[in-house]
N, C-alpha and C positions, 0 to 999 in steps of 0.2 A: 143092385150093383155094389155096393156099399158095402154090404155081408160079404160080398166074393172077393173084395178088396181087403176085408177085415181078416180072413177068412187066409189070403195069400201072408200078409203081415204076420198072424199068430201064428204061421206054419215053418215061416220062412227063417227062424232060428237052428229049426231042427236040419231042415235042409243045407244052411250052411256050415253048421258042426263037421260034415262029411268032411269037406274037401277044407280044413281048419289048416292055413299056412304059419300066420303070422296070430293067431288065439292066445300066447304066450311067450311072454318076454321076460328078458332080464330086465328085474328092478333100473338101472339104469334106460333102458331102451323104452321102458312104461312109464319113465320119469319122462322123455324126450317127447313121446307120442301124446302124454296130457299134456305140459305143456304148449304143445302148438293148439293141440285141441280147444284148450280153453283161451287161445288168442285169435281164434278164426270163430266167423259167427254161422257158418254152414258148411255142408259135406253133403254127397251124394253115396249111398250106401247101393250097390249095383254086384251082384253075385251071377257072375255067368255059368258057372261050372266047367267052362271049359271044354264042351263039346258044341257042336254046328244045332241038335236038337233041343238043344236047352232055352228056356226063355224066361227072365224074371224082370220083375216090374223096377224098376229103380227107384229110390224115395230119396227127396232132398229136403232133408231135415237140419231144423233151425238149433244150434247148437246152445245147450245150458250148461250143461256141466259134463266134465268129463272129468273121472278118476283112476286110480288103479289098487288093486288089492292082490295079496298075496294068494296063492292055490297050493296046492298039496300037491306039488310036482318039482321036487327038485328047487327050491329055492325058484318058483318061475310067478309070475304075475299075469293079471289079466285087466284088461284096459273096460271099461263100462261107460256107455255114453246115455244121456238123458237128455231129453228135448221133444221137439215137434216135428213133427213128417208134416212140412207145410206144402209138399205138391209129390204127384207121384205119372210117370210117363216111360214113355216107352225109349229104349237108345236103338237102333235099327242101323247099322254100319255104325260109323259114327257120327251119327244125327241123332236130338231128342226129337220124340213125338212123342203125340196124343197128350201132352202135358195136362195135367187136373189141379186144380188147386183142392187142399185137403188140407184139415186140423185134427191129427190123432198123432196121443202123447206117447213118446218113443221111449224106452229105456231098455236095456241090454247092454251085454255083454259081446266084444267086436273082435272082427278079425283086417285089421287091419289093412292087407292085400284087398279087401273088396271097398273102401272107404275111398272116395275120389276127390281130389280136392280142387279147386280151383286155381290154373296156373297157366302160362301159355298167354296170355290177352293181346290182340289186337284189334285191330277197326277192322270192318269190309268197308268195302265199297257205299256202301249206303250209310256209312258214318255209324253202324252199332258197334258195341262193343261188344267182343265176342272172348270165348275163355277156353281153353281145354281140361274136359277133368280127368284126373292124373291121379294113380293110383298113389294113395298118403307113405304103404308102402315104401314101393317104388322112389317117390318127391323124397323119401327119408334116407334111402341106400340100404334099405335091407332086402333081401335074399328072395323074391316073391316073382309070383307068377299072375297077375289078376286076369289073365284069358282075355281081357278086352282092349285093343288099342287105346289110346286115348279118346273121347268122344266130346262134341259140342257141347258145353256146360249149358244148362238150361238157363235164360237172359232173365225169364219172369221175376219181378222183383218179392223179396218175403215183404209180406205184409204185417 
């Protein structure tokens, strides 16, 4: 199980290059997007694609560092996040499930429209604290489309 999770992980860069909204910013806009990055200690990385048959595992990885570097396009930048996928589960409407706890070290290169942040919080009824994750995107005012409503942020704590 482990290999097919690993297996989803290695593959799942190539797969979101496709549908690349938000992969490249103006210096300005990749100065804005590390900044918050490196002031937040987590993010949910969640690529729908945007059709009803699609389905990808969401990972909620522990944030280290986040940068930006220049690319060969026009004066354009590209944002790269380093850290840990400390759990990985399902969103299903906008519910988490199947949540797993998991330790495997993340680094890449993001498209920002698929990055969800934690935002929205209130109590239920039963006194937890509850969150919605919100495309970083979208939380920033830029121009995206992340296919997925807002969804239940997952409560489990990083360890």
């Amino acid at each position: 199980m482990k290999y097919l999770f690993y297996l989803l992980f290695v593959c799942m860069p190539f797969v979101a290059t496709a549908q690349c909204q938000l992969c490249y910013l103006t210096e300005a806009q990749a100065k804005q997007v590390v900044n918050y990055l490196n002031n937040d200690s987590e993010v949910v990385m969640y690529y729908d694609n945007c059709r009803q048959d699609s389905k990808d595992v969401a990972r909620r990885i522990k944030i280290k560092e986040a940068s930006y570097t220049k690319v060969e396009r026009n004066d354009l930048f590209e944002v790269s996040l380093k850290g840990t996928i400390v759990g990985i589960f399902d969103i299903v409407g906008r519910r988490t499930e199947n949540y797993v706890k998991n330790d495997m070290p993340f680094s890449d290169t993001i498209d920002i429209t698929f990055l969800h942040i934690r935002a929205g919080g209130f109590m239920t009824e039963e006194g937890i604290q509850t969150w919605e994750g919100i495309s970083l995107g979208i939380y920033l005012g830029f121009d995206c489309d992340p296919c997925v409503e807002p969804f239940q942020y997952p409560n489990q704590q990083i360890d």
